[in-house]
Each structure stands twice: as structure tokens, then as C-alpha cells.
N, C-alpha and C positions, 0 to 999 in steps of 0.2 A: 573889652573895654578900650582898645588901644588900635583897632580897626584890623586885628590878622584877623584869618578864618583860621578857625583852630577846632581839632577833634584830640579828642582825650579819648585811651584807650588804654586794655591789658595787655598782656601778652604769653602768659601764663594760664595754668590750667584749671585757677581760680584766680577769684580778684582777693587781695589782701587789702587790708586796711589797718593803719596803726592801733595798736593795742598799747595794754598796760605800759610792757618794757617791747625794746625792738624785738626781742626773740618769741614774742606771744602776740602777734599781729590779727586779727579778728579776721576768718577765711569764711567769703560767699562764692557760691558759683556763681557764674555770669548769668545765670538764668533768674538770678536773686534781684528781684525791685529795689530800686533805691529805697521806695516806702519801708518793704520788707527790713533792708539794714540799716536805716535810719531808725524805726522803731527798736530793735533788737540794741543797736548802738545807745539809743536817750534809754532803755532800761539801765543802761551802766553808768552814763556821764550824761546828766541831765542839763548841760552846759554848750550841747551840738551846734552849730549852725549848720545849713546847706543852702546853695544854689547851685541845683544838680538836673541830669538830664535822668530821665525813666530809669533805667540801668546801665550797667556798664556794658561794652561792648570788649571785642579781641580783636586786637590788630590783625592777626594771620586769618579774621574773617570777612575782614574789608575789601573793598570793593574800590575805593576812590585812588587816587594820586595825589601825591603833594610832591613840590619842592623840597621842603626838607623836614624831616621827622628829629624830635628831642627827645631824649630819654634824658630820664633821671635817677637810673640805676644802671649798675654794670653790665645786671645778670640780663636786666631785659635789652637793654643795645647789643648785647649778642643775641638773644631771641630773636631781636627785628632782623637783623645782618644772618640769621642763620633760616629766616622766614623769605628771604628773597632770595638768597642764594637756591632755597626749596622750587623758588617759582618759576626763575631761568630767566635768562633775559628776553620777555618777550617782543617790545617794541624800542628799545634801548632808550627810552626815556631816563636822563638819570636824578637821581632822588639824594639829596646829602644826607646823611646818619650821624648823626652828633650826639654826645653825652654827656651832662654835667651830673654827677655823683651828687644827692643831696639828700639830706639825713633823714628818717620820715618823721618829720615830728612839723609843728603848727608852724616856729618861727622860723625855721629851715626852707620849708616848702614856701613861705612867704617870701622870702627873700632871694628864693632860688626863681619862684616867676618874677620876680621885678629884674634879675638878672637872666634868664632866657627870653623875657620880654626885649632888655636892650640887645641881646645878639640877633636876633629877630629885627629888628631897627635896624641897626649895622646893615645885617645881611641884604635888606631890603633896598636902604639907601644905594648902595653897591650897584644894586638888580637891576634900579631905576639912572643909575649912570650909565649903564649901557647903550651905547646910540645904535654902535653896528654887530654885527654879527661877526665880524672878522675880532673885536675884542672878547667876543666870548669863549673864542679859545684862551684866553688866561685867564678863566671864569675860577679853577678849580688852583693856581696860584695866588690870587689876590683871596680866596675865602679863606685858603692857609694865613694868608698874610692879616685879615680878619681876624682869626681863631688867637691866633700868640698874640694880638695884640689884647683881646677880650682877658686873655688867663693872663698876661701881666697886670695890666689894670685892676682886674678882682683878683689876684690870686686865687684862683681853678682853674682845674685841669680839664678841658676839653677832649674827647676822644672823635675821631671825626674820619666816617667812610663813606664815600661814592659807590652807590647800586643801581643798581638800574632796573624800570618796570619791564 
């Protein structure tokens, strides 16, 4: 809605999905149709919406590059950062790794994309101030200087690594 390209992905050895309480999270393989979990899901809570893609896909099975990848969980900003360390540095393209920790639940997730949306903004702006090539060597100083300002402002914490493809 806001003009990024953006891909949504697992990283995990299934895809979860919030359940009753956080500790009973509703587990599909990735090979599971969104139809498939969306049916199964309105058998429980006939209340669902979606605007989703066929199924879910897995990070460590991708193909593309981006600039910078967001996680929304601890556990998977270590999968991603332990998924490229796996890969090696092939062509030293570097990639940022960020993470805002955010609850799973409807109003959490709502408010955590309206806040990785504006860092996304920030970081973009930034991108687009760059004229030469000699300031992108303090590329990876002014995104720090970025980050602590984003976690003052909202109060979150940011977790934030350079990898490279």
C-alpha cells in the first residue's frame, strides 16, 4: 500500500499462526494452501479476514535479495542471520537484518506494520539522499543513527545485523 516491494515469509520448519493463547498457535506445513488454512482456521473463528498469497513460502528457500529484511520475532532474526551465515558470502552484497519483537496477536501486528512501515520510510529517505558513492561509506553509521532514533521515538527495541549475500 505504501509503494515497498515487500515478500512475507517463514523461517521455520512450519508456518504457525496465532491460536487460542500464544502457547497453542495453529501449526501448517508450508506445503499447506492458504485455502487449506484458511478453511480449517473459519471452522474455529468464523470472524477471519484474509488478503493473502497461495501459501506461505520459507526464507532459507529463496531465491531473491533485498536490502533489508524485518523480522518480527527473536527466534526468527536468528534463523535469518544463522540462514546466511549457512550460505557464505557469496558476492558480498550487503543486506541489513532488523527486528522489532511484536506480540502475535491482531492489534500488535497492526501497529507493528504501521511502525516497520515508517522505518522503511526513514530508511528509504536516507537511500534517496545519497548523491555519491564516497558517502555510502557511512551508510552503516547514519542507519545506527536511524535505528536509536526510531526505538526513542516509539519506545522499541530494534535488533539490527549487516550480512551479506
Amino acid at each position: 500500500k505504501r509503494g515497498f516491494n515487500v515478500s512475507s515469509f517463514g523461517s521455520g520448519t512450519h508456518c504457525k499462526l496465532p491460536g487460542p493463547t500464544p502457547e497453542e498457535p495453529n501449526i501448517y506445513s508450508f506445503d499447506s494452501s492458504y485455502d487449506d488454512m484458511y478453511n480449517d482456521l473459519t471452522k474455529k473463528d468464523k470472524t477471519l479476514n484474509r488478503r493473502i498469497k497461495s501459501k506461505p513460502e520459507r526464507f532459507q528457500d529463496g531465491i531473491n535479495k533485498y536490502d533489508c529484511v524485518v523480522t518480527c520475532d527473536e527466534r526468527v532474526y536468528d534463523q535469518v542471520i544463522e540462514d546466511f551465515e549457512n550460505r557464505g558470502n557469496v558476492d558480498g552484497t550487503p543486506v541489513h537484518l532488523m527486528n522489532m519483537n511484536i506480540m502475535d496477536n491482531q492489534e500488535e501486528a497492526t501497529i507493528g506494520a504501521v511502525l516497520i512501515c515508517e522505518l522503511c520510510q526513514q530508511l528509504l529517505t536516507f537511500y534517496h539522499s545519497l548523491h555519491k558513492i564516497e558517502e555510502c561509506e557511512d551508510l552503516d553509521d547514519n542507519i545506527e543513527d536511524i535505528i536509536k532514533e526510531f526505538e526513542e521515538k516509539n519506545k522499541r527495541t530494534l535488533y539490527h545485523h549487516v550480512a551479506f549475500y
